[in-house]
C-alpha positions as CSV (number, residue, x, y, z in Angstrom):
1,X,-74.0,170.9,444.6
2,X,-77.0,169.3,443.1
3,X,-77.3,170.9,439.9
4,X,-73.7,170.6,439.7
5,X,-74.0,167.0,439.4
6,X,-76.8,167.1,437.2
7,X,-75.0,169.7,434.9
8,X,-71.8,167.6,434.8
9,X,-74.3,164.0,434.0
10,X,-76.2,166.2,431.4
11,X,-72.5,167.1,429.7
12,X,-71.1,164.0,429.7
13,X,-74.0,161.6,429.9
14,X,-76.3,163.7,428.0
15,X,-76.7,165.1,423.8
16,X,-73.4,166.4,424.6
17,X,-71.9,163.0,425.4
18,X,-69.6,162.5,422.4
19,X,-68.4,166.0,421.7
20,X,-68.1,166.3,425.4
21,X,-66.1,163.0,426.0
22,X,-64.0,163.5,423.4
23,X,-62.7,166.8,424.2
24,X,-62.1,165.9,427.5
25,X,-59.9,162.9,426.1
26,X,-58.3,165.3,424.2
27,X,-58.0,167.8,426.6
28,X,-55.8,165.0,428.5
29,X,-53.7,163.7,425.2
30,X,-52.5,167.4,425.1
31,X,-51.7,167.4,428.7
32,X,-49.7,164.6,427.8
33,X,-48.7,165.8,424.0
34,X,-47.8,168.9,425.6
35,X,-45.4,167.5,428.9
36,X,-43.3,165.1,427.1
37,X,-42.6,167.7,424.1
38,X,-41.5,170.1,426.2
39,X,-39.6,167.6,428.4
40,X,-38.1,166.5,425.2
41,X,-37.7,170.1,423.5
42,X,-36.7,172.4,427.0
43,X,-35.2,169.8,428.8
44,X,-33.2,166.8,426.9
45,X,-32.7,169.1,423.8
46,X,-34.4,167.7,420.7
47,X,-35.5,169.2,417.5
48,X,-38.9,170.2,418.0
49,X,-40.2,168.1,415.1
50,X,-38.8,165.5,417.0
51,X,-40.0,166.3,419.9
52,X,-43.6,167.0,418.2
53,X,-43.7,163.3,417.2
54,X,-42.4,161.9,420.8
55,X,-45.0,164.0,422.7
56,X,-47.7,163.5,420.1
57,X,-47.0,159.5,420.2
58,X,-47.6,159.4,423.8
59,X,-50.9,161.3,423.6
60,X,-52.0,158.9,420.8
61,X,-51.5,155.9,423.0
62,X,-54.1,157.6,425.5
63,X,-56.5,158.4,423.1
64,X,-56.6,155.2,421.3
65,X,-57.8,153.6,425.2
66,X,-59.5,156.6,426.0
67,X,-62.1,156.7,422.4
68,X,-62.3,153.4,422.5
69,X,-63.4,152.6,425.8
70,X,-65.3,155.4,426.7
71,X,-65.5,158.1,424.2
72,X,-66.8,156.0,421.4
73,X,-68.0,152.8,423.8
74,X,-66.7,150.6,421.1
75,X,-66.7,147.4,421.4
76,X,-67.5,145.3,418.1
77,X,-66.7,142.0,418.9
78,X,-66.6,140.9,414.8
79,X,-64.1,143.6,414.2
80,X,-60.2,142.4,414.7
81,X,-58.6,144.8,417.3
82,X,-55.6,144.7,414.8
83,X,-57.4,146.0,412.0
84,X,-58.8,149.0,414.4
85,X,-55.6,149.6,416.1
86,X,-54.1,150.2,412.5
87,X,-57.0,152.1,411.5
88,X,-56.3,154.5,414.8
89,X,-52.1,154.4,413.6
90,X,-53.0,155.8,410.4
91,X,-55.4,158.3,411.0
92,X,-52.6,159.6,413.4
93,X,-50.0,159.1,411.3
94,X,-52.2,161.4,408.8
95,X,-52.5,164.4,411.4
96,X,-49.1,164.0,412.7
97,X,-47.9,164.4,409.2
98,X,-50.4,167.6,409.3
99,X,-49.2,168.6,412.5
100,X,-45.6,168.2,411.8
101,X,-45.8,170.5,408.2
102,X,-48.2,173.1,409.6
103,X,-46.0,173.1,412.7
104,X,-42.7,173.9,409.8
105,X,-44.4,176.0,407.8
106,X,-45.7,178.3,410.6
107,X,-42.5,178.7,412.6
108,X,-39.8,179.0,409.6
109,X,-43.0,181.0,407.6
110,X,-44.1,183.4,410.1
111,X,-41.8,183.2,412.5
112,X,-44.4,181.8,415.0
113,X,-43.1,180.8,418.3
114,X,-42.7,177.2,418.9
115,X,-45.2,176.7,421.3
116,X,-47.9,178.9,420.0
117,X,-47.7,177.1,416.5
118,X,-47.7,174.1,418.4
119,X,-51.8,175.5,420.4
120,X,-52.6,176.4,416.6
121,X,-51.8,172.3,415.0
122,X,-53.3,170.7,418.4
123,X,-56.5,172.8,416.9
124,X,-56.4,171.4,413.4
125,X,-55.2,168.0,414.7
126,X,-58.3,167.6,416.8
127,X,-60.7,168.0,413.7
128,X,-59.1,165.1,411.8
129,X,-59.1,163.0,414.8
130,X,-62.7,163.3,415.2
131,X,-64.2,162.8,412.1
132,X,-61.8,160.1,411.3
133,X,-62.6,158.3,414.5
134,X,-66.5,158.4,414.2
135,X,-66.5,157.8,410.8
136,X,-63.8,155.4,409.8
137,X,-61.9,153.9,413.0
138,X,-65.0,153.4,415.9
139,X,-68.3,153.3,413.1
């Protein structure tokens, strides 16, 4: 149980800590990405791109909290949290646009089912989050 614990500090505490952190964080936005888009999709009935950019909203809300507070551990007191909260609305807006054309193009291209088009733009998605977040929004 030991080494457990020190395997999971090394991870998350560790040279791992950002890449860890921050797929865990997205590892939980998808949870959340992925329950309210199929909620809106399966359940209330919605076109799936507009249930892509319900469920993807609500997963961008918990990331934005998530990087921030202990992802990234940014806290700059001289930047204005309206500036950075735009900063976060257009990087997402960015890779929802993505998301959303990838998503089209690989479902009325290739026939792809919903949901596995949907595993495939999580995938790109989560690239342009990162880089965009380290470099631009919590630098």
């Amino acid at each position: 149980m030991n080494q457990l614990i020190k395997t999971m500090d090394s991870i998350f505490n560790g040279r791992l800590k950002l890449l860890s952190r921050f797929s865990t964080t997205g590892v939980l936005n998808t949870i959340i990405d992925f329950l309210v888009f199929t909620l809106c999709q399966s359940v209330v009935g919605l076109y799936y791109t507009v249930s892509q950019i319900i469920g993807y909203s609500c997963g961008v809300i918990n990331s934005f909290v998530f990087n921030k507070k202990w992802t990234f551990q940014y806290d700059n007191p001289d930047k204005n949290i309206v500036r950075e909260v735009i900063q976060f609305v257009l990087v997402n807006v960015l890779s929802l646009f993505v998301t959303v054309v990838l998503m089209k193009f690989l479902i009325d291209s290739f026939n792809f089912n919903v949901y596995v088009s949907k595993v495939v733009i999580t995938l790109a998605a989560q690239v342009i989050n990162f880089v965009s977040y380290k470099l631009w929004v919590f630098n």
